[in-house]
N, C-alpha and C positions, 0 to 999 in steps of 0.2 A: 507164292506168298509175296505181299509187297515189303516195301521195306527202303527206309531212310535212313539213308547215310549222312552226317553232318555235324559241321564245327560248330560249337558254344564258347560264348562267353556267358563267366559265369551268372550274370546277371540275366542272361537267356536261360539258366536252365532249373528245371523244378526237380528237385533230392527227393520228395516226393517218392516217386519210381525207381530211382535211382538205387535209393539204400536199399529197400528188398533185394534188387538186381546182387549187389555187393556183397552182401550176407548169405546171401544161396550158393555165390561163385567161390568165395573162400572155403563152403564148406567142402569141397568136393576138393580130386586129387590137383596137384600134388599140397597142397596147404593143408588140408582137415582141420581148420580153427573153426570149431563147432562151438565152446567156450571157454569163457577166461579161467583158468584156471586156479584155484582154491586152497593151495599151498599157502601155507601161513608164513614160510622160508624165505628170503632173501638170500640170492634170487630163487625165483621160484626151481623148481625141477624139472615141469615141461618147457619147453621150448620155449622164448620169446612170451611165456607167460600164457599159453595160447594152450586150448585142447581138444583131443578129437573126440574125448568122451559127451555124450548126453549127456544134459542137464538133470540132476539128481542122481546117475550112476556113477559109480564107485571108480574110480582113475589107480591103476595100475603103477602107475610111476610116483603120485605123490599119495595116496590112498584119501584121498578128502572126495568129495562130492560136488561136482560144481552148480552153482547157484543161477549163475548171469551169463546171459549170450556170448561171441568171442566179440562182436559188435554189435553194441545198441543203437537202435535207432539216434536220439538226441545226441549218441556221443556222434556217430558217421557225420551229420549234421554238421553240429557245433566243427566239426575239425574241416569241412568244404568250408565252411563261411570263414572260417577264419585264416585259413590259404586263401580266399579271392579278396579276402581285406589287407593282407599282409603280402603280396607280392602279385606280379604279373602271373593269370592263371588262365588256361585255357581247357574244354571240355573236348570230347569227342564222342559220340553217340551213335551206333545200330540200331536203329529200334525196327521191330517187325508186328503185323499186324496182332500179336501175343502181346509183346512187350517190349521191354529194351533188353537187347541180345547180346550187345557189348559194350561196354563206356570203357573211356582211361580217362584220365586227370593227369597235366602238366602245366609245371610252372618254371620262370626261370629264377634262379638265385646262381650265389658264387660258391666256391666249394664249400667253403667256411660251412655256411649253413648247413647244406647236403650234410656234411659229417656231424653238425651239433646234432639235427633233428633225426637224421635216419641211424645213425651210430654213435649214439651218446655212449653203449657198452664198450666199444671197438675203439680206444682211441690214438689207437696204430692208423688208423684210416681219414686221419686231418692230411698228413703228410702224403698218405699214399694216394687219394684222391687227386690231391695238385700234381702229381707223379704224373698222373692218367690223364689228366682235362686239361691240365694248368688251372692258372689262376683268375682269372677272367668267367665272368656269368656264362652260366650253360642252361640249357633245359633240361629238366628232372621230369621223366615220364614217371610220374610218384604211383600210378594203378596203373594198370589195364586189366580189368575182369569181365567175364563171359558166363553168362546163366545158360547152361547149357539143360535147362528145363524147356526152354524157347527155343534155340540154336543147338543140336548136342554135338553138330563139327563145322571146320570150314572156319570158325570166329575170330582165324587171324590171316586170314586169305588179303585182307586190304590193308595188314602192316606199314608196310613201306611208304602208301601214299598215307594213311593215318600221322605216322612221324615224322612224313615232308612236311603236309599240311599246318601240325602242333608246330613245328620250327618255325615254318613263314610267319606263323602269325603272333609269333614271341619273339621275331626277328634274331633267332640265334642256328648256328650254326656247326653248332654240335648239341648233342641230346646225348643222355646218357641212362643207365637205371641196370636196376639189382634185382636176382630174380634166382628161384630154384625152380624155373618151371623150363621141363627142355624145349617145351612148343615154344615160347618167344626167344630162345637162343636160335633153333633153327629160323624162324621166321625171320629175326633179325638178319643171319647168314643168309638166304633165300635171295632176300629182298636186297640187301647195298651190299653184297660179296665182300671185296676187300676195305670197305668202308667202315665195317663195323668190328670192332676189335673188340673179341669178346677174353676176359680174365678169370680165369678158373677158380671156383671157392675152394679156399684153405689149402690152394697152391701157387698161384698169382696174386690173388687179393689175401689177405690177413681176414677175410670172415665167410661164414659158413655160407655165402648166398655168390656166386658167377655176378661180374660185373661185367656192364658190358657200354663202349661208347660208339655213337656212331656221329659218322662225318656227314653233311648233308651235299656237300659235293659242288659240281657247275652245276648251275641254272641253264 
């Protein structure tokens, strides 16, 4: 099967394809955000708002029926456009003669950010960030998702050149991201060994998801 590997800018790349990819790859393990959840509570009961039940059957944990996807097309959309208008962003792309098999999205900012937008709940994690990174601009590998309808293994086999690559071309030197998935804990291990320092959830970091930084090293 052929298949292209390659870096975008976001202005190269069409969401298009994209958002289906995105919306297949969260529903499957370990995430199950199949849809938004229907809890009238603050905060809600499932998770992060998120839920693994079908749309229109009956949810278990908050007993409501959910109505709406965990991700809409126009919202996936609206939130790429507005990351590639609001800071330095760059793409990464698998596509195979099916479809696109893997994408991430990275951009850089300084912690600050990192903790307003990914942990506005957690705000133990302004402080504990700068702990991990320091204070100086990083890359936020903000996705990496795999439609394993196209791919079903192997879709993080080119890791490590993937986050050299996102680095070079955001000219930063540390990368960093949050993640309950153990394929990109191991990957990340595999790939830069003692470069990548991973932080255990809700026993090194203050939140429920492994943080993990990696060093990009000599050139």
């Amino acid at each position: 099967m052929s298949e292209l590997n390659k870096f975008y800018s976001p202005s190269e790349v069409d969401y298009g394809p994209i958002v289906p990819a995105y919306q297949e790859a969260f529903k499957g393990e370990p995430w199950y955000e199949v849809s938004k959840c229907a809890d009238p509570e603050a905060p809600k009961r499932c998770v992060g708002g998120l839920s693994r039940v079908a749309l229109g059957e009956l949810c278990m944990t908050c007993n409501m029926r959910p109505s709406t996807p965990a991700y809409e097309s126009d919202e996936l959309t609206a939130r790429f456009e507005e990351l590639a208008a609001s800071r330095p962003t760059q793409w990464y792309i698998e596509e195979t003669e099916n479809g696109i098999a893997l994408a991430s999205i990275v951009w850089s900012a300084p912690k600050e950010t990192i903790a307003v937008e990914k942990y506005s709940d957690v705000p133990e994690m302004m402080s504990w960030i700068e702990e991990a990174v320091g204070s100086e601009e990083i890359a936020w590998l903000d996705e990496v998702f795999a439609n394993k309808s196209i791919r079903l293994t192997g879709n993080l086999r080119n890791f490590g050149a993937m986050c050299l690559g996102l680095m070079e071309r955001l000219d930063q030197s540390v990368m960093a991201f949050r993640t309950i998935n153990p394929a990109m804990i191991r990957a990340a291990e595999r790939d830069f060994g003692e470069r990548a320092v991973v932080y255990e959830r809700e026993k090194d970091v203050p939140d429920r998801r492994d943080f993990v930084v990696i060093s990009r090293g000599e050139e």
